[in-house]
C-alpha positions as CSV (number, residue, x, y, z in Angstrom):
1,X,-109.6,-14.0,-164.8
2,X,-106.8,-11.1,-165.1
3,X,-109.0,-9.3,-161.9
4,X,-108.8,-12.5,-159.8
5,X,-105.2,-12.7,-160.1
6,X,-104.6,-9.1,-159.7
7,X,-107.3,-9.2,-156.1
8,X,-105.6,-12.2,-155.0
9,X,-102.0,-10.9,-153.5
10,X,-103.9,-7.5,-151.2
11,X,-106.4,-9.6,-150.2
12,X,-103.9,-11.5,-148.6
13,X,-102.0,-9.1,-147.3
14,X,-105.2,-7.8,-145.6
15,X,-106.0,-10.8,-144.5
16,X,-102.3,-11.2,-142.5
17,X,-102.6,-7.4,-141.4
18,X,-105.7,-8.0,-139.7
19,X,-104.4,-11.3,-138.4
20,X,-101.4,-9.3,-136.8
21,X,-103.6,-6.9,-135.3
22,X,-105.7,-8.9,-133.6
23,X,-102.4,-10.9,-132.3
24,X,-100.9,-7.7,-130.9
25,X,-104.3,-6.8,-129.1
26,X,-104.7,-10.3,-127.7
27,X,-101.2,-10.1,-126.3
28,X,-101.4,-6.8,-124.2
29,X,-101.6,-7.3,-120.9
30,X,-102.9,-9.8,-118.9
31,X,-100.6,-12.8,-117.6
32,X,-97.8,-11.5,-119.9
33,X,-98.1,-7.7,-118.3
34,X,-95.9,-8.1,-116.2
35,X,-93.0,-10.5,-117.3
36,X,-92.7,-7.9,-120.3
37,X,-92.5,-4.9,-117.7
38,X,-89.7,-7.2,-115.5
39,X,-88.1,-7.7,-118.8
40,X,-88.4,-4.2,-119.7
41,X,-87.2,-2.9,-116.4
42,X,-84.2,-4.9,-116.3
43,X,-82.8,-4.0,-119.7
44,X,-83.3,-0.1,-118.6
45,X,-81.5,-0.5,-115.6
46,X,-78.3,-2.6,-117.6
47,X,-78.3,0.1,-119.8
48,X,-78.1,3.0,-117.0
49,X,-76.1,0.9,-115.3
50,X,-73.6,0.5,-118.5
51,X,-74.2,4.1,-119.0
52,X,-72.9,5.0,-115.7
53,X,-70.2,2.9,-115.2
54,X,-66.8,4.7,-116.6
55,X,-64.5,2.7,-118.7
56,X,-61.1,2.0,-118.5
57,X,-60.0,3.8,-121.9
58,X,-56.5,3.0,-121.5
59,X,-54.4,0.2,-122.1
């Protein structure tokens, strides 16, 4: 019984890796394409924005 115990936690682990996998494959693109680009975009152009925009350094 010491190899069923021993089979039993990377079994699971392969069983939630594969689970994962097929989740991140299912949610490329499609519907959710292009809220994830918008969100994408946005967050790039607040950070050039940020980026760009001196601060005031002295108080």
């Amino acid at each position: 019984m010491e190899y069923v115990s021993a089979l039993v936690p990377p079994v699971v682990m392969a069983v939630f890796f594969v689970g994962l996998i097929v989740t991140i494959v299912k949610t490329q693109g499609g519907a959710n394409k292009a809220k994830e680009d918008a969100v994408v975009d946005a967050v790039l152009a607040r950070a050039e924005h940020t980026r760009q925009t001196p601060r005031d350094t002295e108080a």
